[in-house]
VMD Tcl script that builds the backbone (N, CA, C; Angstrom):
set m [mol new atoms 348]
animate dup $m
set s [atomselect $m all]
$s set {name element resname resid chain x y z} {
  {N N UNK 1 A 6.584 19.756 -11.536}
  {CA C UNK 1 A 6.495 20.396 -10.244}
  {C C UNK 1 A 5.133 20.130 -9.601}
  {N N UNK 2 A 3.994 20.442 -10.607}
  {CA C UNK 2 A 2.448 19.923 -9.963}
  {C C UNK 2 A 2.434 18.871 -9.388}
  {N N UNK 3 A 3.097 17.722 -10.448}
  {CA C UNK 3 A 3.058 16.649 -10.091}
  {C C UNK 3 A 3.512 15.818 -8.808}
  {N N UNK 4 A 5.053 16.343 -8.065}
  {CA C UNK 4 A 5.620 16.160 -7.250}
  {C C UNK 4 A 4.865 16.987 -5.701}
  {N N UNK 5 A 4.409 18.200 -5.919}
  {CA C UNK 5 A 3.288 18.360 -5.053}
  {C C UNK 5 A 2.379 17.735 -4.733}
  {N N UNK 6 A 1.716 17.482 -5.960}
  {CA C UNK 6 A 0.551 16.335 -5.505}
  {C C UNK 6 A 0.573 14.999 -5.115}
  {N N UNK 7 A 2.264 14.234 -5.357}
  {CA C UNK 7 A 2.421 13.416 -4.335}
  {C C UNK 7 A 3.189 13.679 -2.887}
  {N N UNK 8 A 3.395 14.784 -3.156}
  {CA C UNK 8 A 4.182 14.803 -1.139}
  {C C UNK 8 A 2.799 15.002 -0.164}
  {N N UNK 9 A 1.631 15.678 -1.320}
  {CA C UNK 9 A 0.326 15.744 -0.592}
  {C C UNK 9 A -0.663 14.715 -0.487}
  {N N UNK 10 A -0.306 13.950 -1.148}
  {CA C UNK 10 A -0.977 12.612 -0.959}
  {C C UNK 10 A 0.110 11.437 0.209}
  {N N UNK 11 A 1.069 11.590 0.085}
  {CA C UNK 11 A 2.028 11.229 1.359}
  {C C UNK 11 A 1.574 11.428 2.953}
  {N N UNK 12 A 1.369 12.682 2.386}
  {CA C UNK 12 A 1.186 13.714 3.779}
  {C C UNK 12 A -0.303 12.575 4.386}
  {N N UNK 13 A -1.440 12.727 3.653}
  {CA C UNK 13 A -2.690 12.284 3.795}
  {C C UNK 13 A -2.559 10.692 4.260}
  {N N UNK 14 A -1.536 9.775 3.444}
  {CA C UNK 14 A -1.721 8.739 3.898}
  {C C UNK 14 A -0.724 8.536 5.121}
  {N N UNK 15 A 0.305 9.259 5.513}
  {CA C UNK 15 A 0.536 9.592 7.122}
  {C C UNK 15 A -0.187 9.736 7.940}
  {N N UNK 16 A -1.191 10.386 7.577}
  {CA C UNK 16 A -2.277 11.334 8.452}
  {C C UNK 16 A -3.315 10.080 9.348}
  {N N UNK 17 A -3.856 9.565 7.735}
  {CA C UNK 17 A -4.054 8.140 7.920}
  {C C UNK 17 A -3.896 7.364 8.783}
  {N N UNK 18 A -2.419 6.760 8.436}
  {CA C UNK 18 A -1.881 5.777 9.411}
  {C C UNK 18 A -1.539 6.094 11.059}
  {N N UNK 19 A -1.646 7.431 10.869}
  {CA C UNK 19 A -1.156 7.774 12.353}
  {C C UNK 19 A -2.573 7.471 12.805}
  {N N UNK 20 A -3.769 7.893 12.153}
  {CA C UNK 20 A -5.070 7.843 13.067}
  {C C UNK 20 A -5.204 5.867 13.295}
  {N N UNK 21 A -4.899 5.608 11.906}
  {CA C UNK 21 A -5.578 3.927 12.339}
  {C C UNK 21 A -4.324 3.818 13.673}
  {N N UNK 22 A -3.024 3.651 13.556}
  {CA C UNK 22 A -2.392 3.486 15.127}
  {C C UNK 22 A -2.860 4.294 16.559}
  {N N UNK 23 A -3.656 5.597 16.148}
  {CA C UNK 23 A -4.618 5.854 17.685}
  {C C UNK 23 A -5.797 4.948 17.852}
  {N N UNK 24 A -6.041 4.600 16.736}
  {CA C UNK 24 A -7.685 3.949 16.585}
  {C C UNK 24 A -7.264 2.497 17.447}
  {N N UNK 25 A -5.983 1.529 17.263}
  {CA C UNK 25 A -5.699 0.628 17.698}
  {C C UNK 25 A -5.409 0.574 18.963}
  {N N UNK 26 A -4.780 1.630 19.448}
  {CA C UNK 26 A -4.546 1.912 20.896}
  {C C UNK 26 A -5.368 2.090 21.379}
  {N N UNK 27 A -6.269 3.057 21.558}
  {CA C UNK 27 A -7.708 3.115 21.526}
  {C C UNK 27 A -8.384 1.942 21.996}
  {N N UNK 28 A -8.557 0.927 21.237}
  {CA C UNK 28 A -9.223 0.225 21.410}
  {C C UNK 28 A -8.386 -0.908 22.476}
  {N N UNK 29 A -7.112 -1.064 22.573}
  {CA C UNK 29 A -6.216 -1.989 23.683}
  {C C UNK 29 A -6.544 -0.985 24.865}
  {N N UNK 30 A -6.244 0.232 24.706}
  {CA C UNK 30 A -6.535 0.819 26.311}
  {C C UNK 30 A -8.042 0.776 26.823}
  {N N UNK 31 A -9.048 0.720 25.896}
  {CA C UNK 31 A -10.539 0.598 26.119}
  {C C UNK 31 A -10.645 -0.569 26.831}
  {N N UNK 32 A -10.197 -1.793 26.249}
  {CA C UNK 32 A -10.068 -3.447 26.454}
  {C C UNK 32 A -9.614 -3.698 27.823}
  {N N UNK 33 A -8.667 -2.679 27.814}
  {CA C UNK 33 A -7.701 -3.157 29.442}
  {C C UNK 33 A -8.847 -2.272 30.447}
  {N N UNK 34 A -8.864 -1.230 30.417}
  {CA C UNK 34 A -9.275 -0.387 31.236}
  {C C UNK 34 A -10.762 -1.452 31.677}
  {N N UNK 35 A -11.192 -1.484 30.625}
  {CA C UNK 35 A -12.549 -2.141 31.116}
  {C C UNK 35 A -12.492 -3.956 31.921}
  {N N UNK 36 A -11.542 -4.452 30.856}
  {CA C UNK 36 A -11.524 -5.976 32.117}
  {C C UNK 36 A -10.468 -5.371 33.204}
  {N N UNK 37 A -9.915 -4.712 33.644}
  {CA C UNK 37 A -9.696 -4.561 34.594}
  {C C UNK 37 A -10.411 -3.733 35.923}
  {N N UNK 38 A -11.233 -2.983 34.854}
  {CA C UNK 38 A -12.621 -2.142 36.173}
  {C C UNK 38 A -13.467 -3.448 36.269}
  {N N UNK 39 A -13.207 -4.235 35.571}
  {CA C UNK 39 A -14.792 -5.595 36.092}
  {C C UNK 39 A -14.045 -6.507 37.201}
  {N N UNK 40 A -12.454 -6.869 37.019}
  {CA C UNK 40 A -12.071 -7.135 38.067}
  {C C UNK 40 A -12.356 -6.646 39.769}
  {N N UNK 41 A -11.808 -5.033 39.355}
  {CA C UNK 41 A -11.752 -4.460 40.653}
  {C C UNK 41 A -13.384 -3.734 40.788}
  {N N UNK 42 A -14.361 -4.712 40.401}
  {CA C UNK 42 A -15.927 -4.703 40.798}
  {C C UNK 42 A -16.284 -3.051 40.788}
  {N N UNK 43 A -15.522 -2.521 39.364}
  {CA C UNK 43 A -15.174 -0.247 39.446}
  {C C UNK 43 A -16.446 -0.038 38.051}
  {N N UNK 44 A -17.048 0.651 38.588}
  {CA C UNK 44 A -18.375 0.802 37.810}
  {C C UNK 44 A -17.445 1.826 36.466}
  {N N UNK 45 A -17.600 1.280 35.492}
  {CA C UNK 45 A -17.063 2.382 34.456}
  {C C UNK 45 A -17.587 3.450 34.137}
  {N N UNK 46 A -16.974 4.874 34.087}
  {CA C UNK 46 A -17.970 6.015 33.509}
  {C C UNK 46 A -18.393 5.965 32.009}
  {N N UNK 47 A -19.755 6.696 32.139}
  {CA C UNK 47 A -19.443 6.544 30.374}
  {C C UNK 47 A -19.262 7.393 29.829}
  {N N UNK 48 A -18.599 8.289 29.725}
  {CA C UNK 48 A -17.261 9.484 29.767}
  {C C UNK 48 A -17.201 9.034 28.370}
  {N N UNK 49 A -15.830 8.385 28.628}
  {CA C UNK 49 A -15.077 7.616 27.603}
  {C C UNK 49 A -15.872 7.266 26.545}
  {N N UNK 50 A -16.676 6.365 26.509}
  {CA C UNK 50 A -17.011 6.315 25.404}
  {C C UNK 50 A -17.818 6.990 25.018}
  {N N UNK 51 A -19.100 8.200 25.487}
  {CA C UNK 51 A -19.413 9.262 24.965}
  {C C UNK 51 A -18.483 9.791 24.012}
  {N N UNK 52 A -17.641 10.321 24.823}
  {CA C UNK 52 A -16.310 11.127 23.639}
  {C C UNK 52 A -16.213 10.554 22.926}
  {N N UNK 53 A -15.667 9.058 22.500}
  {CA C UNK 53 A -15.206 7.971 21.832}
  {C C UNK 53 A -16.557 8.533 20.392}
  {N N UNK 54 A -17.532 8.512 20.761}
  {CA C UNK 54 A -18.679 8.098 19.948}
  {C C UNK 54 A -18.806 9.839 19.422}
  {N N UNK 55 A -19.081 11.053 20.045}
  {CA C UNK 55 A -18.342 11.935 20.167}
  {C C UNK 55 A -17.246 12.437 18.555}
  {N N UNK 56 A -15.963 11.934 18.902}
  {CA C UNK 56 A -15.372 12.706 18.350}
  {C C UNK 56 A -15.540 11.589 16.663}
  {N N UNK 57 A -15.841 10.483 17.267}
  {CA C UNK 57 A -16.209 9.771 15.363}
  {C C UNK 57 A -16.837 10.440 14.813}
  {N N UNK 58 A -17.895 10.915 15.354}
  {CA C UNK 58 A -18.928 11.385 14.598}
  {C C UNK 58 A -18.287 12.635 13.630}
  {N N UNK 59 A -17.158 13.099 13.726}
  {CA C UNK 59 A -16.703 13.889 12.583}
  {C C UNK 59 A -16.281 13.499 11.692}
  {N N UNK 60 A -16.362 12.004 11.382}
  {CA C UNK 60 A -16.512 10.936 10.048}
  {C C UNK 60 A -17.217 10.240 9.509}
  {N N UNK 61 A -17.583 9.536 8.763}
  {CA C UNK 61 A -18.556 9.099 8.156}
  {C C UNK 61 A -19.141 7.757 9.336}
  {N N UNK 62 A -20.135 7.437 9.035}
  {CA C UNK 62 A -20.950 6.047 9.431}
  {C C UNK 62 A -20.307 5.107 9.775}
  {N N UNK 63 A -19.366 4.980 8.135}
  {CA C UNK 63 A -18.681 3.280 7.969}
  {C C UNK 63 A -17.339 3.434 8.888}
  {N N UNK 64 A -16.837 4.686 9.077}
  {CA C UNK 64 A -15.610 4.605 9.774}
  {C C UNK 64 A -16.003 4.248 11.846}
  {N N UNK 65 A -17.171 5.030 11.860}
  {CA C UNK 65 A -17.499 5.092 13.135}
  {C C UNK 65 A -17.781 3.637 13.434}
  {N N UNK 66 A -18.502 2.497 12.574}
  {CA C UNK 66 A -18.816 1.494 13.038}
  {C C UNK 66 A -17.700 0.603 13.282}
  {N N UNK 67 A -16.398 0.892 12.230}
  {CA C UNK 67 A -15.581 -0.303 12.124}
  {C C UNK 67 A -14.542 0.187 13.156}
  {N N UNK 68 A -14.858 1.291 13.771}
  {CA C UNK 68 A -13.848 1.947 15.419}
  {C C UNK 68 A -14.760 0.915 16.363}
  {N N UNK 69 A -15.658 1.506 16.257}
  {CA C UNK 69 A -16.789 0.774 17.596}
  {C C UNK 69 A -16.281 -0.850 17.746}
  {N N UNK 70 A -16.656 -1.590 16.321}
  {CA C UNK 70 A -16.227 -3.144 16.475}
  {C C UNK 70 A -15.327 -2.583 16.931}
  {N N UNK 71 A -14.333 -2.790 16.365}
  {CA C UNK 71 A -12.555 -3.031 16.966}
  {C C UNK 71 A -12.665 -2.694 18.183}
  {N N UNK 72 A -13.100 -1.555 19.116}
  {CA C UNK 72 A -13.355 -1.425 20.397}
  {C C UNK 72 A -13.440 -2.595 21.215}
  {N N UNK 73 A -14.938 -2.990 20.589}
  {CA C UNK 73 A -15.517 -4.140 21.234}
  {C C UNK 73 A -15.037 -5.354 21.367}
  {N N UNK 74 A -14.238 -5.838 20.067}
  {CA C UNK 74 A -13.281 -6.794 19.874}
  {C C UNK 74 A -12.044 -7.392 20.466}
  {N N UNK 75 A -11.290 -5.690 20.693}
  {CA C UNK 75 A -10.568 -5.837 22.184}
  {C C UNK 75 A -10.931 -6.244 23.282}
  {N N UNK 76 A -11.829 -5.260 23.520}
  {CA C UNK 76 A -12.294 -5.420 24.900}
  {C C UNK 76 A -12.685 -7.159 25.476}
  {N N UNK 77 A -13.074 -7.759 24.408}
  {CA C UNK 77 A -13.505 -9.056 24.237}
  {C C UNK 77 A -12.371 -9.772 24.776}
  {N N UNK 78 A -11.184 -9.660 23.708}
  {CA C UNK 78 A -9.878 -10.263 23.764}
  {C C UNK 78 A -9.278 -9.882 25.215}
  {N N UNK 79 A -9.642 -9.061 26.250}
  {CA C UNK 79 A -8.706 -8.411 27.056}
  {C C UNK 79 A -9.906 -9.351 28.517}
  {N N UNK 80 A -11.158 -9.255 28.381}
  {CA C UNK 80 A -11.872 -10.127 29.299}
  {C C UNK 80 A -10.671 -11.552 29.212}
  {N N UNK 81 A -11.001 -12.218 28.061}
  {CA C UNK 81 A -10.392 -13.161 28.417}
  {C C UNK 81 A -8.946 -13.640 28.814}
  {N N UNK 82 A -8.133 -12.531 28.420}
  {CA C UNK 82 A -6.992 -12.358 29.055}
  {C C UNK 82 A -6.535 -12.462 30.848}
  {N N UNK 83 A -7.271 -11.144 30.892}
  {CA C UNK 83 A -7.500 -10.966 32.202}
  {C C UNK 83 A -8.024 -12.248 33.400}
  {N N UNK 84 A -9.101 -12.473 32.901}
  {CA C UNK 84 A -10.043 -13.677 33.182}
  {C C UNK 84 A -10.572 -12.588 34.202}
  {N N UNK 85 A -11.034 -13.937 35.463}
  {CA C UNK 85 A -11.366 -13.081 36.520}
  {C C UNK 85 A -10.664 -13.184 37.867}
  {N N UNK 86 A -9.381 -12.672 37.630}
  {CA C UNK 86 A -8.472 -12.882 38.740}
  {C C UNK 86 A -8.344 -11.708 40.168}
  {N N UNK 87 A -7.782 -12.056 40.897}
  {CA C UNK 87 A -8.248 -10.468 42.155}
  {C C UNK 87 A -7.690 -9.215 41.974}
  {N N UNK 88 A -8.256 -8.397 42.599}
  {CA C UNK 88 A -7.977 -6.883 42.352}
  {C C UNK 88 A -6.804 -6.316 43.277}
  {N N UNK 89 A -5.772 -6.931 41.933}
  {CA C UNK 89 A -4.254 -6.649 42.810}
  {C C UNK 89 A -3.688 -5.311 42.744}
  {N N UNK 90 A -2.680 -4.866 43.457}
  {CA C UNK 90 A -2.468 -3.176 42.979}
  {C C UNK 90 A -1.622 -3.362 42.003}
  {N N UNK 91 A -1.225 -4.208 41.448}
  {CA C UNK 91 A -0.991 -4.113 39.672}
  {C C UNK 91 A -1.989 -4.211 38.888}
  {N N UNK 92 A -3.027 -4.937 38.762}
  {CA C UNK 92 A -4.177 -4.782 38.065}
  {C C UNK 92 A -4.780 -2.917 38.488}
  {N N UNK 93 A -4.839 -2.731 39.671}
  {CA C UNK 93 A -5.085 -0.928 39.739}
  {C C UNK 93 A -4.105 -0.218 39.286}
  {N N UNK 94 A -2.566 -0.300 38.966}
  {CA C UNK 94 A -1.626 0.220 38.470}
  {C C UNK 94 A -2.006 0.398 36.863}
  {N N UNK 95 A -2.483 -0.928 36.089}
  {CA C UNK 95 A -2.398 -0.899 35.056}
  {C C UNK 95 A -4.460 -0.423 34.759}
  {N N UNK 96 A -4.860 -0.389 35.574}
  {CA C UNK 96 A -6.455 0.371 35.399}
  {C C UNK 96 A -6.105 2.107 35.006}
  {N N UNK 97 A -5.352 2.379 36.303}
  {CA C UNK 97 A -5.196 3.713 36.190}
  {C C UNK 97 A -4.340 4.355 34.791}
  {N N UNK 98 A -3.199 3.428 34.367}
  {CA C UNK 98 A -2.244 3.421 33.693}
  {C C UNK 98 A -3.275 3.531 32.159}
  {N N UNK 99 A -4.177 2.807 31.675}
  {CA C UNK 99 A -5.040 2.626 30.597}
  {C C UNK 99 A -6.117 4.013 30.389}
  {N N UNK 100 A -6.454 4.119 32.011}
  {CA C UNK 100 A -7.347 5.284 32.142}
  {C C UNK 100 A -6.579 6.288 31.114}
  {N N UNK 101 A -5.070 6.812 32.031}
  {CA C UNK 101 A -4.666 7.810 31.272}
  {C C UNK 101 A -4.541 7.435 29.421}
  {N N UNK 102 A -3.831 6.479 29.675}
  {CA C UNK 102 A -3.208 6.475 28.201}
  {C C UNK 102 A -4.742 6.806 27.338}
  {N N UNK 103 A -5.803 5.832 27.369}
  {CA C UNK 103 A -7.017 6.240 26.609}
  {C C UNK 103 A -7.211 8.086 26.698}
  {N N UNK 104 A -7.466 8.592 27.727}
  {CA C UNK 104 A -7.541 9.904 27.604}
  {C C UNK 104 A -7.020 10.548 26.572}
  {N N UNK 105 A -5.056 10.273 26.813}
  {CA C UNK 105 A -4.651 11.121 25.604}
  {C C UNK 105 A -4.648 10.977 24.578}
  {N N UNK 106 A -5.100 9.290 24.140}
  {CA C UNK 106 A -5.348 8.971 23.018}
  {C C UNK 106 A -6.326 9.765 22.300}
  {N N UNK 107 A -7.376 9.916 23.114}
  {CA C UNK 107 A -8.706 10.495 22.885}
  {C C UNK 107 A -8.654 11.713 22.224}
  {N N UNK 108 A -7.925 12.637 23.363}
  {CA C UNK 108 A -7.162 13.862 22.928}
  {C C UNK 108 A -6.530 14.231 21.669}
  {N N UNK 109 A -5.543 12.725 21.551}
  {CA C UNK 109 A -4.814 12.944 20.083}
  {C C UNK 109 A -5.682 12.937 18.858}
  {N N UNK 110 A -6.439 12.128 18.913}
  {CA C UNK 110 A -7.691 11.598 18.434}
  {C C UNK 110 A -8.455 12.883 17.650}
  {N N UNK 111 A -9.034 13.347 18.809}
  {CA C UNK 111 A -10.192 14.589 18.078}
  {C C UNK 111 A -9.361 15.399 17.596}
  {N N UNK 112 A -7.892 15.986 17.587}
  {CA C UNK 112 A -6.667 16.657 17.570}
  {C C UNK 112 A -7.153 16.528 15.733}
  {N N UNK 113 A -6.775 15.469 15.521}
  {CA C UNK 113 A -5.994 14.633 14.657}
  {C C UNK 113 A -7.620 14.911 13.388}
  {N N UNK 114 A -8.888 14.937 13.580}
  {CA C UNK 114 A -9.682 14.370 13.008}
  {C C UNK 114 A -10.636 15.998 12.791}
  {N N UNK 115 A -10.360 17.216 13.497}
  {CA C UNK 115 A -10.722 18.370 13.780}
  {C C UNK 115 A -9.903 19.047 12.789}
  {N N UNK 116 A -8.617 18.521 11.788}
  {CA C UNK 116 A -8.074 19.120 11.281}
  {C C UNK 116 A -9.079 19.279 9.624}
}
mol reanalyze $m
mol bondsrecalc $m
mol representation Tube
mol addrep $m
């Protein structure tokens, strides 16, 4: 019986887990978009976002906070060159605004998720 507890609770943990690394990934695609698309539409970014971002890591260790930050940055990298530097169409503002939100609730889910 101990035994079977202590794996539905170790289940539980590596759920817990995986759900955060899939915010951590989103996270970092909505960071990526949001930002080559504010450099398109010449939109000064707040630094909101990543305050919080930096913010709610900090309720984990060092090594976790740095290897969020890369991956951040990594996107964001991958999403410049995607984007390139094409004009500031109202689909590129559709999908600015569209990233804005989604990062938010990510964010949200995020400290949710890491406060427990």
């Amino acid at each position: 019986m101990l035994a079977a507890a202590a794996a539905l609770m170790i289940t539980s943990v590596q759920a817990q887990d995986a759900a955060i690394e899939d915010l951590i990934r989103s996270i970092a695609h909505s960071q990526g978009v949001l930002s080559a698309t504010q450099a398109i539409c010449d939109v000064t970014p707040p630094a909101s976002d990543r305050h919080r971002l930096t913010n709610i890591l900090m309720k984990r260790d060092g090594k976790f906070m740095a290897r969020v930050l890369i991956q951040v940055r990594d996107q964001t990298e991958v999403q410049y060159k995607l984007f390139g530097s094409g004009p500031c169409t109202q689909q590129v503002v559709v999908l600015m605004r569209g990233s804005a939100n989604m990062l938010k609730d990510d964010l949200d889910e995020l400290e949710r998720r890491l406060s427990r």
